[in-house]
C-alpha positions as CSV (number, residue, x, y, z in Angstrom):
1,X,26.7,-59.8,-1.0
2,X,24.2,-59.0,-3.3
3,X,23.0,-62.1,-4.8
4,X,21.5,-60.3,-8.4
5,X,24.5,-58.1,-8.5
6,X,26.9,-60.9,-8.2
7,X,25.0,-62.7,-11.0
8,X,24.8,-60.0,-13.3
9,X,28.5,-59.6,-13.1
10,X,29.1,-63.2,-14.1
11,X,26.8,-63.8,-16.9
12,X,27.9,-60.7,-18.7
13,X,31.1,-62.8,-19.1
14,X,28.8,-64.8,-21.2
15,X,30.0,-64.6,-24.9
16,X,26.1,-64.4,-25.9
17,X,25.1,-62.1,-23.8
18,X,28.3,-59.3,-23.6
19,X,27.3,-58.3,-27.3
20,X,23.8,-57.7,-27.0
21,X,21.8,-55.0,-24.0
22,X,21.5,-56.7,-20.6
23,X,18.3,-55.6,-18.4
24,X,17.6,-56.3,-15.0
25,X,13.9,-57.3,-14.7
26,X,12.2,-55.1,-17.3
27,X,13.2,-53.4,-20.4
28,X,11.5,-53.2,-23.6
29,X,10.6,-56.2,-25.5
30,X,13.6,-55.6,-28.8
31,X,15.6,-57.9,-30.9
32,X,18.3,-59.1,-29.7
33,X,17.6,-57.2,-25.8
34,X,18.6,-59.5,-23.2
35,X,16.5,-59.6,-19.6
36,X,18.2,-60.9,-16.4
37,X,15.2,-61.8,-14.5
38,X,14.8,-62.4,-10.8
39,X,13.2,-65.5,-9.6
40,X,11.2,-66.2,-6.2
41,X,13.4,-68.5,-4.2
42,X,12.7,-70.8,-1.3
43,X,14.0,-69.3,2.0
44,X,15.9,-72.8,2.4
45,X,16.1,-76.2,0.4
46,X,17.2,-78.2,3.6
47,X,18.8,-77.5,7.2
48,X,21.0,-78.7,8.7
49,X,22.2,-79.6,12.7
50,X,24.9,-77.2,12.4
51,X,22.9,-74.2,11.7
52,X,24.1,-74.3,7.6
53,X,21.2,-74.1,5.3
54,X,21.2,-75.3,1.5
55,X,19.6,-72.3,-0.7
56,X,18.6,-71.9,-3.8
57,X,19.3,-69.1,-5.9
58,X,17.3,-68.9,-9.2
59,X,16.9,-66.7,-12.4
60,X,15.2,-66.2,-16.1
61,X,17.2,-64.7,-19.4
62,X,14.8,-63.9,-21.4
63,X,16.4,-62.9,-25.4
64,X,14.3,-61.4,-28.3
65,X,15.3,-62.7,-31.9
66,X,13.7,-61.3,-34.7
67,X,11.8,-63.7,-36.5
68,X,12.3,-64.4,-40.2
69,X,8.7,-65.4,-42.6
70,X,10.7,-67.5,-44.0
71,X,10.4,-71.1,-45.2
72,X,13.4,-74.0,-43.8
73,X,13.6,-75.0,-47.2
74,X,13.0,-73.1,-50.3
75,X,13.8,-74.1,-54.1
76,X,16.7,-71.8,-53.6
77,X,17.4,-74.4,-50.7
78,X,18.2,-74.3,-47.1
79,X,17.7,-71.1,-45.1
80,X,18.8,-71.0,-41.2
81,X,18.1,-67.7,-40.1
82,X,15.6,-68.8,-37.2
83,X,18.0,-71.6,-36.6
84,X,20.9,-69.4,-36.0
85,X,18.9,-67.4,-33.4
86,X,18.2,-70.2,-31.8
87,X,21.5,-71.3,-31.6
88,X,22.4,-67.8,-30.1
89,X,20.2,-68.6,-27.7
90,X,21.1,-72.1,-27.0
91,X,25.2,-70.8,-26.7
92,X,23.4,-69.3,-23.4
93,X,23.0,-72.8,-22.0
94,X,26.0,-74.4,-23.2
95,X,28.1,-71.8,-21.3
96,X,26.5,-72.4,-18.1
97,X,27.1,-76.0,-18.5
98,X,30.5,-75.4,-19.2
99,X,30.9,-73.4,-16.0
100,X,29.3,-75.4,-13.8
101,X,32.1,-78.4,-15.4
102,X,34.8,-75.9,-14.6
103,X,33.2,-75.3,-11.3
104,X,33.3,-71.7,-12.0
105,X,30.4,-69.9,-10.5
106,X,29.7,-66.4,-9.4
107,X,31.2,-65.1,-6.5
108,X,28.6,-65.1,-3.8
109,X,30.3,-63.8,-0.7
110,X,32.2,-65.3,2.3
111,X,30.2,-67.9,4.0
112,X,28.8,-69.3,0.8
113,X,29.7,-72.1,-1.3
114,X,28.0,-72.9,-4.6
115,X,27.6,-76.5,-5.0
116,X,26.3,-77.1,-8.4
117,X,24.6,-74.6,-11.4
118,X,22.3,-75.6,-14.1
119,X,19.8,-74.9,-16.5
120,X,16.4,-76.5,-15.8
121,X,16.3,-77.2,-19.5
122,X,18.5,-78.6,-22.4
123,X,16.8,-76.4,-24.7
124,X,15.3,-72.4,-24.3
125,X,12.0,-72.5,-24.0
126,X,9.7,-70.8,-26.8
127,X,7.5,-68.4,-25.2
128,X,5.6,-67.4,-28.6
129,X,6.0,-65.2,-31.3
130,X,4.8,-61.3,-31.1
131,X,3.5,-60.8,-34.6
132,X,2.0,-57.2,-33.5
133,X,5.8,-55.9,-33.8
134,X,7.6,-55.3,-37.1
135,X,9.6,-57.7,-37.9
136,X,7.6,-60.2,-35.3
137,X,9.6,-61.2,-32.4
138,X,10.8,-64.8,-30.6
139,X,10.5,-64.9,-27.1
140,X,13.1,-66.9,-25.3
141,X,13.8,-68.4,-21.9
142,X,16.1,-70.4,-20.1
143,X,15.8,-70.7,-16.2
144,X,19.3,-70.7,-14.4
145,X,19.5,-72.2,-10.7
146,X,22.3,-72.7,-8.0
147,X,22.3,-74.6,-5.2
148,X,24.9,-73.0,-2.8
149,X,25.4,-73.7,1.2
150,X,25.4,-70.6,3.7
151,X,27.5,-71.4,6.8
152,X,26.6,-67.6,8.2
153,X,24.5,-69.0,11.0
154,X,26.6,-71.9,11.7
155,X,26.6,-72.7,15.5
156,X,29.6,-75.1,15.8
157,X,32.3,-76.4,13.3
């Protein structure tokens, strides 16, 4: 089973990410675009006697947010905009943490077992802000890994 594929199908699930364009590995940099972004992985985290290997299985979203010149607080008082991108973002994260609670993970194929999902952060990492575009965009990240066992080479059980 395709390992991308597999993903792609379950984070479009993602309330975040179903309303806004979802790219795999390149698109162009737009509010509110969405990049699903392949990470190198290690052929193996750890083997074992059996033949089963632990894997890891990693992956960037990058999102886009428009970007707002305006102050947190103003005399006409508190403005949020940036805030609530950010939290668009950060619903990103709180899903997968909710999935991996649930145990619900992506389906990777027979003789595979995911054993735990997370993000390597608790917040998205702020890549900088593209003032060149009009209005200036946010770029955010959040890395995504699994940790899942193949058994396809198992020798013995």
């Amino acid at each position: 089973m395709d390992k991308n594929q597999s993903m792609i199908n379950f984070i479009k699930t993602c309330p975040a990410i179903k309303s806004s364009p979802l790219y795999f590995n390149f698109a162009e940099e737009d509010a509110d675009n969405i990049h699903f972004v392949a990470e190198a992985n290690p052929n193996s985290v750890r083997t074992f006697v059996d033949g089963s290997v632990l894997r890891q299985y990693s992956f960037s979203i990058i999102n886009y947010k428009s970007v707002a010149h305006n102050p947190l607080i103003d005399k006409e008082g508190f403005i949020d905009e940036n805030m609530e991108d950010l939290a668009q973002v950060q619903s990103i994260i709180d899903w997968i943490e909710e999935q991996e609670e649930l145990h619900n993970y992506p389906d990777f194929g027979a003789n595979t077992s995911i054993d735990k999902m997370w993000c390597v952060t608790d917040d998205p990492n702020l890549h900088g802000v593209d003032i060149s575009k009009n209005p200036p965009l946010a770029k955010y990240s959040i890395l995504i890994k699994i940790e899942y066992l193949d058994t396809s080479k198992v020798i013995f059980r």
